[in-house]
Structure formats: structure tokens, C-alpha cells
C-alpha positions as CSV (number, residue, x, y, z in Angstrom):
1,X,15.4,19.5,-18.3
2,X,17.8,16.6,-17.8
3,X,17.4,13.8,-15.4
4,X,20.9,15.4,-13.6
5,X,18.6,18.2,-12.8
6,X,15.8,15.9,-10.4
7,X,18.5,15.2,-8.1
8,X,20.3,18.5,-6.9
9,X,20.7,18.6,-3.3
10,X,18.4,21.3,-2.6
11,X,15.8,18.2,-3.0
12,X,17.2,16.5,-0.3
13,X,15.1,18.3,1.8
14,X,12.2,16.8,4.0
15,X,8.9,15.7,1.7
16,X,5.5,17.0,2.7
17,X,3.1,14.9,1.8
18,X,0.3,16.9,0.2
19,X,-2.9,17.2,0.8
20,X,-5.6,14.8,-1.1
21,X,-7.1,18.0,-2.9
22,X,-3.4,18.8,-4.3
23,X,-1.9,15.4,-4.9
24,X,-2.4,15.5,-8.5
25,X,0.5,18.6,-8.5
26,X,2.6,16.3,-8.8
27,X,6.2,17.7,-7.8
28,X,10.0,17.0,-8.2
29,X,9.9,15.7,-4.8
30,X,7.0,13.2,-5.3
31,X,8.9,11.8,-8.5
32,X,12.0,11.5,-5.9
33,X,10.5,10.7,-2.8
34,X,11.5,7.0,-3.4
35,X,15.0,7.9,-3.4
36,X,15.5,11.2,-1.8
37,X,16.3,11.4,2.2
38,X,14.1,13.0,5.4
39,X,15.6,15.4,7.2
40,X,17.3,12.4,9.0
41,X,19.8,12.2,6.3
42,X,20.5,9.1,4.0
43,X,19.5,8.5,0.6
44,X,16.9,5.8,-0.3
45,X,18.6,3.1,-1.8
46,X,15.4,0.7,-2.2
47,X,16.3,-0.1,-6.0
48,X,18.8,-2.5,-4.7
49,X,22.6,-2.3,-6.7
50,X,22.8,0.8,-9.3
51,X,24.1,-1.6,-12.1
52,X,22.2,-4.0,-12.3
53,X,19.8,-5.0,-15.4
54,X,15.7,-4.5,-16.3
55,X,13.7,-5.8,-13.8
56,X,11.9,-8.2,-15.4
57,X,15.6,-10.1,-16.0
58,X,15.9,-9.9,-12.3
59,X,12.9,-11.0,-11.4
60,X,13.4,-14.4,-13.9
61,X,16.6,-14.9,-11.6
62,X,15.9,-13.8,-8.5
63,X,14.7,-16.5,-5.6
64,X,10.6,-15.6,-5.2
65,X,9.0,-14.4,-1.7
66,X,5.7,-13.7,-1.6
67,X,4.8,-10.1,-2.4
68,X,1.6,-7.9,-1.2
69,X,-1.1,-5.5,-2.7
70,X,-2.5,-3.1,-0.3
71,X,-6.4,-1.8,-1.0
72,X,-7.0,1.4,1.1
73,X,-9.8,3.1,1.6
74,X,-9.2,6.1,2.9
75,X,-11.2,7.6,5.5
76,X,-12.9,4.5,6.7
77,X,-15.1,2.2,4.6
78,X,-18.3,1.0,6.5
79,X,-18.2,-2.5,7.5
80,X,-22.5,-2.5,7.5
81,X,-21.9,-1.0,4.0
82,X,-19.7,-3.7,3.1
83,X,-19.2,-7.2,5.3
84,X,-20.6,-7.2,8.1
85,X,-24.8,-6.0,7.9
86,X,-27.0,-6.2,10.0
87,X,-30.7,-6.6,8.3
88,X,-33.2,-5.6,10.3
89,X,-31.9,-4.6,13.4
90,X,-31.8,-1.2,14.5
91,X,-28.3,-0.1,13.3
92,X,-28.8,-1.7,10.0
93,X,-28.2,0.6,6.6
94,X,-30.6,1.2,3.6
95,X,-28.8,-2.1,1.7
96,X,-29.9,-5.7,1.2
97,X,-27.2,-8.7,1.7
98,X,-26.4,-11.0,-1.1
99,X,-25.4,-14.3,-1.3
100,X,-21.7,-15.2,-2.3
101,X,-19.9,-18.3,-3.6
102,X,-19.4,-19.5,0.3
103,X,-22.6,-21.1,1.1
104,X,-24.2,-18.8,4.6
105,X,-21.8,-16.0,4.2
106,X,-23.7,-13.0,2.9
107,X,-22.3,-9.1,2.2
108,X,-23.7,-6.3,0.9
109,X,-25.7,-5.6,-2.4
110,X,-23.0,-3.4,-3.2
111,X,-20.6,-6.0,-4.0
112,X,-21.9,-8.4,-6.6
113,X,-18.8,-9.5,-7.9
114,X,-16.5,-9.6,-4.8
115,X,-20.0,-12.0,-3.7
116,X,-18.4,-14.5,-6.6
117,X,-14.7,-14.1,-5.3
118,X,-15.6,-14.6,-1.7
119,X,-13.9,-18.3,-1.7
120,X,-10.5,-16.3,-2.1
121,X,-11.8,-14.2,0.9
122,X,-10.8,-14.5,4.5
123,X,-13.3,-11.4,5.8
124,X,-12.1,-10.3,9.6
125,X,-15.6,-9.1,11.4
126,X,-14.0,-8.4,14.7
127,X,-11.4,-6.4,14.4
128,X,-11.2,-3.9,17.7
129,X,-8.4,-1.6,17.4
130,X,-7.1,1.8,19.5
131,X,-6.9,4.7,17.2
132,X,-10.5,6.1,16.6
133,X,-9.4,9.4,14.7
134,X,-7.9,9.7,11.1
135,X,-4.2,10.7,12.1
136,X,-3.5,7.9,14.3
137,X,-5.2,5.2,12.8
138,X,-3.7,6.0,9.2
139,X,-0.7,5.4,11.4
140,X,-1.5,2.6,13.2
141,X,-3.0,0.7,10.6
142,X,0.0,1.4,8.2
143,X,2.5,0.8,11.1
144,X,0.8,-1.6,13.6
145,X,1.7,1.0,16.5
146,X,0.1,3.6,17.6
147,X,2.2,7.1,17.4
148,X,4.7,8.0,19.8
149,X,6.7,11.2,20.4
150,X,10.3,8.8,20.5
151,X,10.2,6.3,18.1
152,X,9.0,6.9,13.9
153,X,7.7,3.4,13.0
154,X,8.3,1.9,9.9
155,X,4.9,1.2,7.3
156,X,4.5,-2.6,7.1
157,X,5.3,-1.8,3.3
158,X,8.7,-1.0,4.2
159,X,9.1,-4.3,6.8
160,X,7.7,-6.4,3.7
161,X,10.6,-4.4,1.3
162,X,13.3,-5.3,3.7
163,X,12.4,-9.3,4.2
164,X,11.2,-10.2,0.6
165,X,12.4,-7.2,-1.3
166,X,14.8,-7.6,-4.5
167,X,18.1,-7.0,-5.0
168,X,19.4,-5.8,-8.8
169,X,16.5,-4.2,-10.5
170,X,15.7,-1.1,-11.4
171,X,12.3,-0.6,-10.0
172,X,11.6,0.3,-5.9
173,X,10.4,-2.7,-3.8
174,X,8.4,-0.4,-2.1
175,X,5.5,1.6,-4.5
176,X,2.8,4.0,-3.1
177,X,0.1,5.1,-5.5
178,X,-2.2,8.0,-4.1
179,X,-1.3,7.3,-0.7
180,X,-2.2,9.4,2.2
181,X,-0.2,7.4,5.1
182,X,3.8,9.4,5.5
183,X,5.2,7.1,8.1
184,X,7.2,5.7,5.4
185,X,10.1,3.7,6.8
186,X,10.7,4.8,10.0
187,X,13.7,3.8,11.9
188,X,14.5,1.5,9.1
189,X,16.5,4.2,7.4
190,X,15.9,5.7,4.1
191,X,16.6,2.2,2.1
192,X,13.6,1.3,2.8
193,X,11.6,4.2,1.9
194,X,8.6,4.1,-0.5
195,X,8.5,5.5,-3.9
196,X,5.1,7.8,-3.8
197,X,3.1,8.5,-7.5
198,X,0.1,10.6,-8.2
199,X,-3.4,9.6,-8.0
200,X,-3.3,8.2,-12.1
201,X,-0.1,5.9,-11.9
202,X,2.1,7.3,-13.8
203,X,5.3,9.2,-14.0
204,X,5.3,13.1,-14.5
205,X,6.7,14.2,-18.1
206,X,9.6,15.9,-16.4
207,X,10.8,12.7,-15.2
208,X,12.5,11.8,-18.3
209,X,15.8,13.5,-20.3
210,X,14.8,16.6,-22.7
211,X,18.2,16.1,-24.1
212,X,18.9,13.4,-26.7
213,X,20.5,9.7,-25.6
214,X,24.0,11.2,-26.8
215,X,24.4,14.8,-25.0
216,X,22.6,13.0,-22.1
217,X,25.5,10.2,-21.3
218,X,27.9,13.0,-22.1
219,X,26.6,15.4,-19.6
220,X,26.2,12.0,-17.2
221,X,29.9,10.5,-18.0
222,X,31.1,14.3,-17.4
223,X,28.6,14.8,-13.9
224,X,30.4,11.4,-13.0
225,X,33.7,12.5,-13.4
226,X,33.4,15.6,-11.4
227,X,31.2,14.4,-8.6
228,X,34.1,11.6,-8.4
229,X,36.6,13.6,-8.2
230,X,35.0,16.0,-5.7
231,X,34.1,12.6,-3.5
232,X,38.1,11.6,-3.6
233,X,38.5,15.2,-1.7
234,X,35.4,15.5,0.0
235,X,33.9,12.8,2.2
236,X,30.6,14.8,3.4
237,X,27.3,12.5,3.4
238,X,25.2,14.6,1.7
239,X,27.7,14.7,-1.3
240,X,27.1,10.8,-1.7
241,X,23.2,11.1,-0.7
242,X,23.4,13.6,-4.1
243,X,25.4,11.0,-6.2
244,X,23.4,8.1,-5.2
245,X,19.8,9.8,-5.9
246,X,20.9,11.0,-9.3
247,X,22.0,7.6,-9.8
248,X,18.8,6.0,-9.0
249,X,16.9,8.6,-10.9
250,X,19.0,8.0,-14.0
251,X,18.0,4.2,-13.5
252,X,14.4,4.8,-13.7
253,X,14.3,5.3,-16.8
254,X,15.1,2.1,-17.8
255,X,11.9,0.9,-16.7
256,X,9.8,4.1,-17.4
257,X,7.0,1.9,-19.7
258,X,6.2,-0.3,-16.5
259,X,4.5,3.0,-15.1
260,X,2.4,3.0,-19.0
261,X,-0.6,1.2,-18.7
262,X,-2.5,2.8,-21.6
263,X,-2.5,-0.2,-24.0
264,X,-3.2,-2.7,-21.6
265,X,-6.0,-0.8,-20.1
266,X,-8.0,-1.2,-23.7
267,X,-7.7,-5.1,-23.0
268,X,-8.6,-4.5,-19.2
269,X,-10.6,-2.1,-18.3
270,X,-13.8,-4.2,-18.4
271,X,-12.1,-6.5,-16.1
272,X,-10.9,-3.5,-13.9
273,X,-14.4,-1.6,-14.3
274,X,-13.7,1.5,-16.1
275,X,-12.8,3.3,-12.8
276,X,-9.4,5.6,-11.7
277,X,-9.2,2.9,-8.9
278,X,-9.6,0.0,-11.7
279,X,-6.5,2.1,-13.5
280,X,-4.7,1.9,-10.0
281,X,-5.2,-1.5,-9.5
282,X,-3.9,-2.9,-13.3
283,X,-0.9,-1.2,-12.3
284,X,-0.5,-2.8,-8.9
285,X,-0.6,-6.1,-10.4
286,X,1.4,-4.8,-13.4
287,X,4.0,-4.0,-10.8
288,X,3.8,-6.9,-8.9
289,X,4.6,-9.0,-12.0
290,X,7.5,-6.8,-12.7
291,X,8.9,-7.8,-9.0
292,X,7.9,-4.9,-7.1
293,X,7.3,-6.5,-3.5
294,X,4.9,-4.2,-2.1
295,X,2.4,-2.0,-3.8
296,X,-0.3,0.4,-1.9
297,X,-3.3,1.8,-4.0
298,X,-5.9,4.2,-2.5
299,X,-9.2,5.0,-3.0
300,X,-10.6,7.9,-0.8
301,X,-13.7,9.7,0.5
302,X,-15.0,7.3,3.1
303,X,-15.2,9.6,5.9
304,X,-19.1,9.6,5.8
305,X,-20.4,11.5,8.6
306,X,-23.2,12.9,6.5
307,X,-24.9,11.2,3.9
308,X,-23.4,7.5,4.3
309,X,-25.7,5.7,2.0
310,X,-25.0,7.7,-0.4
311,X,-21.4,7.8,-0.3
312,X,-20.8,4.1,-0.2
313,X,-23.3,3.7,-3.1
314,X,-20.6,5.9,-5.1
315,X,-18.1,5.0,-4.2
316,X,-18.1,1.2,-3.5
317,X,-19.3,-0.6,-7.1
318,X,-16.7,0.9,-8.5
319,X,-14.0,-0.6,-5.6
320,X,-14.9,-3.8,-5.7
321,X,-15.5,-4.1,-9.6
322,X,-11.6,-3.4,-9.5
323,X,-10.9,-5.2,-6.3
324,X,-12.7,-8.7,-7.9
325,X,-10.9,-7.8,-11.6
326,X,-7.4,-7.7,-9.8
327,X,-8.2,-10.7,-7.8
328,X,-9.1,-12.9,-11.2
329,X,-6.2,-11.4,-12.9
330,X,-3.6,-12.7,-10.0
331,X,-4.7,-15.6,-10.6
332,X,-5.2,-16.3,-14.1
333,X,-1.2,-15.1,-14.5
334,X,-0.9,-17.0,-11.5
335,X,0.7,-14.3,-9.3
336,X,-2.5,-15.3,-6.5
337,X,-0.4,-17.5,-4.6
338,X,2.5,-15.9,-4.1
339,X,0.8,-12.2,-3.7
340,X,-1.1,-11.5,-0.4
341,X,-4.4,-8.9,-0.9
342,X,-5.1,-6.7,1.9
343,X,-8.3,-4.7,1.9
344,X,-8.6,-2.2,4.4
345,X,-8.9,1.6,5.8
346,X,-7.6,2.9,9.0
347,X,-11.1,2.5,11.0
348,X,-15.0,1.6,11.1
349,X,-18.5,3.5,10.8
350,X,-20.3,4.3,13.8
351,X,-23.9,1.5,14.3
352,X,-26.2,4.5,15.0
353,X,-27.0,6.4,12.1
354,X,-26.4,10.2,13.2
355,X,-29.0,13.0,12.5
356,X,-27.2,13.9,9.2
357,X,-28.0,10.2,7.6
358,X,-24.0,9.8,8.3
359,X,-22.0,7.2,10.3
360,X,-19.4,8.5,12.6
361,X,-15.9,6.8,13.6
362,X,-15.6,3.3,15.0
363,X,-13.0,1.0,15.9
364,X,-14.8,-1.4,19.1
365,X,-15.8,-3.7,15.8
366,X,-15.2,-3.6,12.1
367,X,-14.1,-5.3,9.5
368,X,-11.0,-6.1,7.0
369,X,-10.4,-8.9,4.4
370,X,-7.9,-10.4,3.3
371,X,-6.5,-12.7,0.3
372,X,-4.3,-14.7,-1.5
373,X,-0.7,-15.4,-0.6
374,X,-1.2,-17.4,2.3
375,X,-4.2,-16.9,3.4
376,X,-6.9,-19.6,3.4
377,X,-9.8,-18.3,1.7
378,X,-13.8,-18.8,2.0
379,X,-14.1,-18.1,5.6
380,X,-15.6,-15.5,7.4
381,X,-13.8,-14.8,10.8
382,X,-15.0,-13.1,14.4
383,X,-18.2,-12.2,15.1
384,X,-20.0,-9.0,16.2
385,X,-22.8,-8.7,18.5
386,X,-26.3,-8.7,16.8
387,X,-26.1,-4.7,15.7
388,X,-22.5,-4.5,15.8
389,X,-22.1,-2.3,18.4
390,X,-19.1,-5.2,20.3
391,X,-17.1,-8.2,19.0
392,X,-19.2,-11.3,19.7
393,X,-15.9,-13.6,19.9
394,X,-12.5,-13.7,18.8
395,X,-11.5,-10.2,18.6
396,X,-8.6,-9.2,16.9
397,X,-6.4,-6.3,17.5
398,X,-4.3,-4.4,15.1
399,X,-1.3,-6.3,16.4
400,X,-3.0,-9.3,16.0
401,X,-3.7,-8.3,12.1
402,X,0.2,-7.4,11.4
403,X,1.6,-10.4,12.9
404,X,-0.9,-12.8,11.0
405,X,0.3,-10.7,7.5
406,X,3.6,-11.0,8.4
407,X,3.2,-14.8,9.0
408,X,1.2,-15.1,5.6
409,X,4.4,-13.2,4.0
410,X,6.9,-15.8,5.5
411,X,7.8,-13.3,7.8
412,X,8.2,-13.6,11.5
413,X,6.5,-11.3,13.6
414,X,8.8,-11.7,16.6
415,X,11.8,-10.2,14.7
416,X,13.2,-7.1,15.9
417,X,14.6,-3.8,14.2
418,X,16.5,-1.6,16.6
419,X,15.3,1.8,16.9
420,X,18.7,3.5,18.8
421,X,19.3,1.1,21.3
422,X,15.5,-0.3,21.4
423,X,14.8,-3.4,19.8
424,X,11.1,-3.5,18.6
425,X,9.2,-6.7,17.3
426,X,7.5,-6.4,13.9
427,X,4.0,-6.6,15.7
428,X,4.1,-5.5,18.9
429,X,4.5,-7.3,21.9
430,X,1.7,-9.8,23.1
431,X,-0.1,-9.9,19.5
432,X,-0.8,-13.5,18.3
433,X,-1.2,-14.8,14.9
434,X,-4.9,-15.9,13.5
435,X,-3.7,-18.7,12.3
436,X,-7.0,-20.0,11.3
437,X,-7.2,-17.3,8.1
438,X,-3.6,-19.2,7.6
439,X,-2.9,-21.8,4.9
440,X,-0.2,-23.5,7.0
């Protein structure tokens, strides 16, 4: 199969995102979906020019804004599994806290060696946010608003790809491995829109040519010709949507090995924790030292209303061993003060512990961390009451939490995209920034 064949317009039909248990079926529309239009129309130019050199020759050159690494546990990680426990009291788990590196700031057993990066931690205990189902708060906590029937809006990732992305490489600005969030960019137009990869990081084999280097630029430089001449005749937007996403397809291949982390794994993976989230997060931070603004990496099965202890004592050692491996790594190629680490799912676990040993959905008070770019680290911020049933003081909303990111970024949250007619802020109107978990 040639790469001419990915982009035929029958693709440029609208992407489904599949379904967690499927993901790994990787399709022709997954490997395009960072180039390929919604129903909308338009064609996702978010590799900037389609002449421009390898990426890591524009990234030498290229002006540097601060770039960001999204953690994402899908479903919901437990906050009294994780930062915010509450020993003895009534709502309190099966797990003992630990002492970290930030002298009276405890966290769960669970998370030795996140304990020993805590001083690049700003942990949020209060967050109180307004989507208490999957659905909506995968969207709200992707997008900052909650869903409305009028207006499709944008993922922070594609906000961060517009205001720090790159021009002249080869390689999206906007990357989503084994996401589960499809607001994608919104009303910022398919330029913006991310480029979505399977749940092990790399690129499907029928992503690349079958043909040899010289039938495949002959079949290109004669594809060229006749699409060029067609366009001279034919002005229709969904003939240039074609052209462009074979373009940007042909591209990819230039940078194709980026998306191999094989031989770098064997020097890693005890860094990483030998883990498919520890293989997820090497190639974040291989991507973000490629240039890539924005890269999202997922680790699922948090939902647990039965069984919670057990859950998060699967599925957490494994997290953090990769979460602490990527943090060291930022910084030892340092890439830590330039790259902003959020840590996050879409809500919290219920205090009571229901009659299946299970922790139901919660969003009055739970917790998020951040790191990194911008963000000053070795603080613990908001408080919950003494079983974590309510914020004790300083809540913070999910407005609240986008604006401060944004601010961390060297964004400002107060700009406004126009949806239509509608201008809308970055963070909605009314949210303020923490600018305590701020370095300036």
C-alpha cells in the first residue's frame, strides 16, 4: 500500500473514537486523525508548512515556549488512594501515608517514589468541580467547560498547540497517546486538531510506503501533477482538504523513528518501571524533546466502584514508577523547566466506602498535581475537611485549574477565540489564577 493510498477522500469522513476495549485496532483513520477533517470540513494542518525540514532542525531554530505533558487517568483516580488520606477517620482506605521529601506533606504508601519527587510537586487537595459523570467531566476536564448543545470546545491541548505550537516541522504539535477525551479542537478548526495513536505508541505498519523510494516519488511527482492540474479547474474544498492530508501524511515519514522507542526502552525501562504506561511516558518526553508542544498519555481503569483497594493497588505503583521516571528524566535533559506536568483524571472517589468495597464518583473535593514549567513545586495546596467529604479552604474550580495552566504556559487565560460570532475566554469567565502554585 502506498502512503497516496491513507489519504483518499473517503477518509475524510467523521472519526469515531473507539472504544477502550477496541483501541488497539488501530485504523486508517486513527493513523490520520491528526490530519484528516470532522464532518465540519477542513483539513488538519497542525504540522505547520509542508516543506519544511526534520523536526529536530526546527526545533534547534525555532524560539522555545514552554510545552506540556498530560498524565490521565482515566476513570477517576482516588484522591484517598493517592494525595489526600485520611488515616483513621471513618472514610479512610486500607493504605498507610508515607513521608515525602517536603517535610509534613504525606501521600499514600502506594507512591514511594513520587514521595522523593514531591519537591517538584504542587498537589491541588481542593479541587470542587461540576461534572460528576464520565462523559462530561472527560469533557470538562479536557476543555475547562462543561458540554453545551451550541458551542464544541476546544481540548486545552489544542489552545496550548495554537499559542506555543511550532511552525516548520514535520511532527503534530498536538499528540494523543491512548486517549479517551474526542473534543479535539473544537471551534478552533481542524489546524488544531490532535494526532491520536494506539495504546503502545507507535505507528501502524501500514503507515509507511510498500513501494520502493523510487516508484514511490514517481507515483507522488505523478499524483502531484494531476491533483494540480485538477485544482487549476476545480476549486472545491474537499479537493485541497485531499491534497493537503496526503501531503502531511507523506511528511510523516520523515520522522517515522521518533514514534520507535525500542532501543531506548533497553536503557530506560528501569527508570520508566517496566510498565505499558512507563513505554507511554518515554515517548512523551521523547516527543517533547523532538518539539511536540503538547502530548497526552493515558492510563485507564480507575472507575472503582467495586473493589477500590484493589484496583489502585494495581494499578497505581506502576503510574507513579513512570510518572517519578519521566519527572527525573525532564530534568536531567533539562526539558523540566520549560515542560509543565499535569497529573489528573476527569473526577474523584466517593469518602464512604460502598457495600461492594468500591468508591463511587466525586467531584465536592479531590485532588490534581501539578509540575514543572512554571509551577512552584513542594507545596501542597487547599484543604479538605477532616474525611474529605468538603473543601476546608481555598477551593478551586475547574476554571480556576485551566487559567492557572495557561498562566504557567505563558498563556493568558482572558484571550478569546470566536466560536461564530461568540468570543469565548480560554477559562471561562470569573475563574482566577492560583497564583500561589505559580513561579512568577
Amino acid at each position: 500500500m502506498s502512503v497516496g493510498d491513507l489519504a483518499k477522500p473517503t477518509l475524510l469522513a467523521s472519526v469515531t473514537v473507539k472504544k477502550e476495549f477496541m483501541i488497539d485496532h488501530l485504523s486508517r483513520r486513527a493513523l490520520l486523525k491528526g490530519t484528516l477533517a470532522t464532518s465540519s470540513g477542513g483539513v488538519v494542518m497542525n504540522w505547520g508548512d509542508l516543506f519544511h525540514g526534520p523536526a529536530s532542525l526546527a526545533a534547534e531554530s525555532a524560539p522555545t515556549k514552554k510545552r506540556c505533558i498530560l498524565l490521565w487517568m482515566n476513570g477517576g483516580a482516588s484522591q484517598f488512594e493517592t494525595f489526600d488520606m485520611k488515616p483513621g477517620a471513618r472514610t479512610g482506605g486500607t493504605f498507610r501515608p508515607i513521608n515525602t521529601n517536603v517535610a509534613g506533606a504525606q501521600i499514600c504508601e502506594l507512591m514511594p517514589k513520587i514521595a522523593q519527587q514531591m519537591d517538584k510537586l504542587a498537589v491541588i487537595r481542593s479541587m470542587r468541580t461540576s461534572e460528576v459523570d464520565h462523559p462530561g467531566g472527560i469533557y470538562l476536564m479536557h476543555t475547562g467547560y462543561r458540554p453545551t448543545a451550541n458551542v464544541r470546545f476546544p481540548e486545552f491541548g489544542a489552545i496550548i498547540a495554537k499559542y506555543n505550537g511550532r511552525e516548520g516541522t514535520n511532527l503534530p504539535n498536538f499528540i494523543k497517546v491512548f486517549s479517551q477525551a474526542d473534543a479535539g479542537a473544537g471551534f478552533l478548526g481542524p489546524k488544531f486538531q490532535p494526532f491520536a495513536i494506539g495504546p503502545e505508541g507507535s505507528l501502524p505498519p501500514f503507515s509507511s510506503s510498500s513501494q520502493s523510494p523510487e516508484v514511490e516519488s514517481r507515483r507522488h511527482q505523478l499524483r502531484t501533477f494531476l491533483e494540480e492540474t485538477y485544482a487549476k479547474e476545480h476549486r472545491a474544498e474537499t479537493s485541497k482538504m485531499h491534497r493537503e492530508a496526503y501531503e502531511a501524511s507523506r511528511r510523516l515519514q520523515e520522522v517515522r523513528k521518533v514514534f520507535d522507542i525500542d532501543a531506548e526502552w533497553e536503557k530506560h525501562s528501569e527508570l520508566y518501571g517496566n510498565s505499558v504506561f512507563g513505554r507511554r511516558c518515554l515517548l512523551a518526553r521523547r516527543l517533547i524533546e523532538e518539539g511536540v508542544t503538547f502530548v497526552e498519555v493515558s492510563q485507564s481503569s480507575y472507575d472503582s466502584h467495586a473493589d477500590n483497594a484493589v484496583w489502585h493497588k494495581a494499578l497505581v505503583p506502576p503510574m507513579e514508577h513512570a510518572w517519578a521516571g519521566l519527572l527525573v528524566d525532564l530534568q536531567q535533559r533539562g526539558l523540566l523547566d520549560s515542560t509543565l506536568v499535569v497529573w489528573m483524571g476527569e473526577i474523584g472517589r466517593t469518602p464512604n466506602i460502598n457495600n461492594r468495597a468500591g468508591r463511587d464518583h466525586y467531584v465536592r473535593s479531590w485532588s490534581t498535581a501539578l509540575a514543572g514549567g512554571g509551577i512552584k513545586g513542594g507545596q501542597v495546596y487547599g484543604e479538605s475537611d477532616a474525611t474529605g467529604v468538603d473543601v476546608k479552604d481555598n477551593p478551586v474550580t475547574e476554571g480556576d485549574f485551566f487559567a492557572t495552566i495557561y498562566s504557567a504556559l505563558g498563556i493568558d487565560p482572558k484571550k478569546e477565540n470566536f466560536a461564530g460570532v461568540r468570543p469565548i475566554p480560554l477559562a471561562p469567565f470569573g475563574s482566577k489564577v492560583v497564583s500561589e502554585l505559580l513561579t512568577s
